[in-house]
MDAnalysis code that builds the backbone (N, CA, C; Angstrom):
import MDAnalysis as mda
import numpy as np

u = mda.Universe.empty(276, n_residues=92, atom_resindex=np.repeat(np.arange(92), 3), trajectory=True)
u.add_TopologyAttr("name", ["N", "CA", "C"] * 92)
u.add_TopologyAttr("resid", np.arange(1, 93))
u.add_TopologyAttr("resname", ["UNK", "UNK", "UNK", "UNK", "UNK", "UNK", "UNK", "UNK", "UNK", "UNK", "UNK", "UNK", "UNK", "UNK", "UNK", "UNK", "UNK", "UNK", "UNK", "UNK", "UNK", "UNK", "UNK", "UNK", "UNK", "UNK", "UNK", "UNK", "UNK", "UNK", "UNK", "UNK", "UNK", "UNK", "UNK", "UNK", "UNK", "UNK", "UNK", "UNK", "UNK", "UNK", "UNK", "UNK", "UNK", "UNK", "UNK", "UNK", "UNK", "UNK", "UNK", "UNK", "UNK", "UNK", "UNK", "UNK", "UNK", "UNK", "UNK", "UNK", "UNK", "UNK", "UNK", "UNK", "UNK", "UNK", "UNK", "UNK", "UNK", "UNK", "UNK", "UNK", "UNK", "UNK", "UNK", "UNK", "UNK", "UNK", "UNK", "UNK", "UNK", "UNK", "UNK", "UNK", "UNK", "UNK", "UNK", "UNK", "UNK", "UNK", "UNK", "UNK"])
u.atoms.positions = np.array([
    [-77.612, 89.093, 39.214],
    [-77.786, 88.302, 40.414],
    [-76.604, 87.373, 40.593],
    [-76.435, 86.661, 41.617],
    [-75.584, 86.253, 42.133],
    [-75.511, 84.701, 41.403],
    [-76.423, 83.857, 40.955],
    [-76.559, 83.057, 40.373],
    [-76.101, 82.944, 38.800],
    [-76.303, 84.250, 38.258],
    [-76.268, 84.585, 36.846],
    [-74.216, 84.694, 37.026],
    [-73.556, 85.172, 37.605],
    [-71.991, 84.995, 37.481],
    [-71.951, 83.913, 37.791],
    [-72.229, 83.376, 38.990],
    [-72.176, 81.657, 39.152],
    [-72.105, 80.838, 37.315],
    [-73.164, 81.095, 36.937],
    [-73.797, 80.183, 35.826],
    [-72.297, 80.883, 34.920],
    [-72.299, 81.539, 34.706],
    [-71.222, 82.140, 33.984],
    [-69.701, 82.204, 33.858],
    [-69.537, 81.724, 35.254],
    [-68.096, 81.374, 35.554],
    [-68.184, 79.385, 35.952],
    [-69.155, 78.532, 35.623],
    [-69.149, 77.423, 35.380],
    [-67.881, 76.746, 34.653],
    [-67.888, 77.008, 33.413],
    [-67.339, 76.889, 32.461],
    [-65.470, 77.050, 32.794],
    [-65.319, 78.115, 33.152],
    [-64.118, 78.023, 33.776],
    [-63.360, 77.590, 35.057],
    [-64.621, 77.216, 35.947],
    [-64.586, 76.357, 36.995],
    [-63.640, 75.337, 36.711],
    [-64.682, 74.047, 35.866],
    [-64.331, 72.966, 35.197],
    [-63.676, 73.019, 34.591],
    [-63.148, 74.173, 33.468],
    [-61.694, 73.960, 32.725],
    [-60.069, 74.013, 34.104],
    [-60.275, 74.740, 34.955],
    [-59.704, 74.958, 35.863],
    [-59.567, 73.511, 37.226],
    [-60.104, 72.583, 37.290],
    [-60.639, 71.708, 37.603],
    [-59.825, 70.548, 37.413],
    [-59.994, 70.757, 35.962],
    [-59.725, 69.345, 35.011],
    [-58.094, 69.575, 34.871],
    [-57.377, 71.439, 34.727],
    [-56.515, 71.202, 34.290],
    [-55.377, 71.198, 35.635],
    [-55.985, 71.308, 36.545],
    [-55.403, 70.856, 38.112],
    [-54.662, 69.255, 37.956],
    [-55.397, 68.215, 37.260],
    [-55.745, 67.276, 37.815],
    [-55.637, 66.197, 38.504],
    [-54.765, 65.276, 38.842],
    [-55.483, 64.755, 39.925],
    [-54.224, 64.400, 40.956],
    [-54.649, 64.429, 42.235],
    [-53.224, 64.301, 43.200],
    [-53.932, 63.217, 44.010],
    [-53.039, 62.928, 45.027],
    [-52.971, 61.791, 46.036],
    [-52.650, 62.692, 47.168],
    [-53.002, 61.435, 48.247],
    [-52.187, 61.733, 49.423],
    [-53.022, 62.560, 50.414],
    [-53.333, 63.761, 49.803],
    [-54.526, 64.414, 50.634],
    [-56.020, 64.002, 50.979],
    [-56.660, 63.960, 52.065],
    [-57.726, 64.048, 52.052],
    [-59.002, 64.807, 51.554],
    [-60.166, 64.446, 50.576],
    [-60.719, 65.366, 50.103],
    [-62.387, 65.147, 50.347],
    [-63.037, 66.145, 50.709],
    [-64.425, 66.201, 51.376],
    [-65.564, 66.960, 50.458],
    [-66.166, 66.509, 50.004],
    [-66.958, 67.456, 49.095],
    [-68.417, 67.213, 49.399],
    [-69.181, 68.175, 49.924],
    [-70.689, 68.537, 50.767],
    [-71.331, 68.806, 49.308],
    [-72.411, 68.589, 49.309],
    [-73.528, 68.917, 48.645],
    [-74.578, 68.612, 48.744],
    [-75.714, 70.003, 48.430],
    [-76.533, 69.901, 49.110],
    [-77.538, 68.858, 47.888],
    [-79.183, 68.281, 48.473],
    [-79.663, 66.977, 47.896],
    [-80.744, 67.761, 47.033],
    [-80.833, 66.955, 46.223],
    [-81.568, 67.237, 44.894],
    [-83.159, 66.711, 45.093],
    [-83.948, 67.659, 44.558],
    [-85.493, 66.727, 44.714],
    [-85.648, 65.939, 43.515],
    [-86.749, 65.410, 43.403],
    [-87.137, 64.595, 41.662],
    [-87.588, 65.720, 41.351],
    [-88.109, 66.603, 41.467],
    [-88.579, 67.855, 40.013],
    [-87.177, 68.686, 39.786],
    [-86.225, 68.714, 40.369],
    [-84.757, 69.765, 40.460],
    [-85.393, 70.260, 38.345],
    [-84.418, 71.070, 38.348],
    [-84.280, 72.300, 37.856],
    [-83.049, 71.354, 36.828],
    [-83.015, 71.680, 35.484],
    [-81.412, 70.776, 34.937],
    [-80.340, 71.212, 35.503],
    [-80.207, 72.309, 35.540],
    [-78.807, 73.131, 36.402],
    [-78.403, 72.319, 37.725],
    [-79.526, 71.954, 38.296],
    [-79.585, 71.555, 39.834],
    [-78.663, 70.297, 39.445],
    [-79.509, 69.449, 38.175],
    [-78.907, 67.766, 38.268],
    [-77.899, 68.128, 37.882],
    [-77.111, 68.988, 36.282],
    [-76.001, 69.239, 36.210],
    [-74.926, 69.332, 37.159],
    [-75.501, 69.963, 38.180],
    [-74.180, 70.341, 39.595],
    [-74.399, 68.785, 40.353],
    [-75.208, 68.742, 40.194],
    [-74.966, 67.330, 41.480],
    [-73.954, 66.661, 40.911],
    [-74.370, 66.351, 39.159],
    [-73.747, 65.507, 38.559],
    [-72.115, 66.048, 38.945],
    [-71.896, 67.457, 38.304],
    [-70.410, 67.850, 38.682],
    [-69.970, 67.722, 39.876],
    [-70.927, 67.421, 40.925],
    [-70.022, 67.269, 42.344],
    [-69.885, 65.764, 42.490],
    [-70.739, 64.611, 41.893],
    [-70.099, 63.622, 42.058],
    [-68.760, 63.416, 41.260],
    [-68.715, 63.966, 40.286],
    [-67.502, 63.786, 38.912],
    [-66.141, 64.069, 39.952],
    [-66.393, 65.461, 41.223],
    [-64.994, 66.173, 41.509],
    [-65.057, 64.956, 42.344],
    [-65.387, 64.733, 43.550],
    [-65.083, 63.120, 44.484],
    [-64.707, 62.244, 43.588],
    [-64.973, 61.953, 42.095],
    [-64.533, 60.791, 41.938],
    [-62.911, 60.823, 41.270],
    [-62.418, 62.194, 40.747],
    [-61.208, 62.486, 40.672],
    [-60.308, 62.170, 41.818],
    [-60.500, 62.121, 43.284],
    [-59.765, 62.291, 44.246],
    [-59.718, 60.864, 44.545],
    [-58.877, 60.193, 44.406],
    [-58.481, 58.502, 45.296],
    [-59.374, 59.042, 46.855],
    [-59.652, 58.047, 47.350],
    [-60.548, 57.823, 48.726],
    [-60.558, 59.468, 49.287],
    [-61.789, 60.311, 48.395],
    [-62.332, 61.315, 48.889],
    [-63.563, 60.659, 49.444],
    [-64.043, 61.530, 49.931],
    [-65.536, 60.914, 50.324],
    [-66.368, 62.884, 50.001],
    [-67.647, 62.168, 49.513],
    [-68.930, 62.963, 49.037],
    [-70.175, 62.538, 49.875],
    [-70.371, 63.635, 50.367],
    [-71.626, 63.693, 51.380],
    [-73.079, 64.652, 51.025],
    [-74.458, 63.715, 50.761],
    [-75.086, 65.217, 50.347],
    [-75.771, 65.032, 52.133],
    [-75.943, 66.693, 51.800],
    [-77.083, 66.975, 52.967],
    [-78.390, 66.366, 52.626],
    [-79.181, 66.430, 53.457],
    [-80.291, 65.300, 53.926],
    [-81.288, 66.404, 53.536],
    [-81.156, 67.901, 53.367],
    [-82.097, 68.894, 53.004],
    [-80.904, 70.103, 52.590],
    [-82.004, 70.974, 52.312],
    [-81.196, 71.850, 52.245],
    [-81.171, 73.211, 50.983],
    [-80.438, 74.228, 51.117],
    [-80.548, 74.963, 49.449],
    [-79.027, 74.924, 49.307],
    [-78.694, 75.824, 48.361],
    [-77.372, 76.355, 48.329],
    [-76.388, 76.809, 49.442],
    [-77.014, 77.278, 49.919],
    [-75.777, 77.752, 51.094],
    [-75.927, 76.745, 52.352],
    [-75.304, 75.637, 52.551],
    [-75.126, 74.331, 53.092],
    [-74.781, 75.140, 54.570],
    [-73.954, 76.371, 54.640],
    [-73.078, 76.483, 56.054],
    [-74.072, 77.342, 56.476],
    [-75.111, 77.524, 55.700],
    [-75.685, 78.706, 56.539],
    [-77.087, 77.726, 56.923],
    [-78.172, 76.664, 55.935],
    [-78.965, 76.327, 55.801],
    [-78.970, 75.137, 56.713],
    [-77.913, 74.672, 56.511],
    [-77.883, 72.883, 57.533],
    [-76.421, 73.420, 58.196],
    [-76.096, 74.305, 59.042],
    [-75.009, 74.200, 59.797],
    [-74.696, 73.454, 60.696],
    [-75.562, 72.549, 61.339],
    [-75.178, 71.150, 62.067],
    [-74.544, 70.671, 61.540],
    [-75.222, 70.339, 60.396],
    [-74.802, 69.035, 59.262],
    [-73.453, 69.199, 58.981],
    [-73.298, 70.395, 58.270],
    [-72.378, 70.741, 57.235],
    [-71.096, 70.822, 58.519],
    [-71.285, 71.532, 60.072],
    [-69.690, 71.394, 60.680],
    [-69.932, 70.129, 61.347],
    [-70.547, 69.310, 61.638],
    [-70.466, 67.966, 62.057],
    [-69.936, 67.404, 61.001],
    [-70.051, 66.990, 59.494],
    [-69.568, 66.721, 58.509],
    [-68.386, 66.684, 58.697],
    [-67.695, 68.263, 58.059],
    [-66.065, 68.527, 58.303],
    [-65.779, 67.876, 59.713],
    [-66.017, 67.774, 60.936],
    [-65.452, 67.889, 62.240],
    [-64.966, 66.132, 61.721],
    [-65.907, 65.508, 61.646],
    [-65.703, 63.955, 61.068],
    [-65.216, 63.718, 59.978],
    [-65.062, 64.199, 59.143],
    [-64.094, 64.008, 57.879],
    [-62.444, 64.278, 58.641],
    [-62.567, 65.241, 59.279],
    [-61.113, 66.017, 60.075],
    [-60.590, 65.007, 60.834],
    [-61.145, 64.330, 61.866],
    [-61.415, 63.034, 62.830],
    [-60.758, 61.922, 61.911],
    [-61.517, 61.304, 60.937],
    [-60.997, 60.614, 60.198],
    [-59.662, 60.447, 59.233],
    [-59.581, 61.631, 59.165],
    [-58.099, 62.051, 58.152],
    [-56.997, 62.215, 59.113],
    [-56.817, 61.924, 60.577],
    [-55.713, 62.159, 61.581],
    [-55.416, 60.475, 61.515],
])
């Protein structure tokens, strides 16, 4: 399943990630979707990793969706291109 390579290529995500690391100058936007109180550990793990990548970036900004599953562009597509359109807005 599609989750099971996900879970599997984690690991090299974050080594890949870390060994980028960290620039200026650009603007950086990172969506994610919101966690319930029962989430799943995997679930808090990723949240946790998506606050960690915003906080690498000098004045990125991190936005979660207000609902939502995994696929943010397909599940909250208001959200998610109103989001970018205003992050885009803001970074001119």
């Amino acid at each position: 399943s599609c989750v099971c390579v996900e879970v599997y290529g984690l690991a090299v995500s974050v080594a890949q990630v870390e060994a980028a690391g960290l620039f200026s100058g650009m603007p950086v936007l990172v969506l994610s979707r919101s966690i319930t109180t029962n989430a799943a550990p995997m679930d808090v793990l990723w949240a946790t990793a998506q606050q960690e990548l915003a906080a690498r970036y000098p004045g990125s900004r991190h936005i979660v969706a207000p609902a939502g599953t995994h696929n943010l562009h397909l599940t909250q597509r208001a959200w998610f291109v109103n989001s970018i359109q205003e992050f885009l807005t803001r970074a001119q």
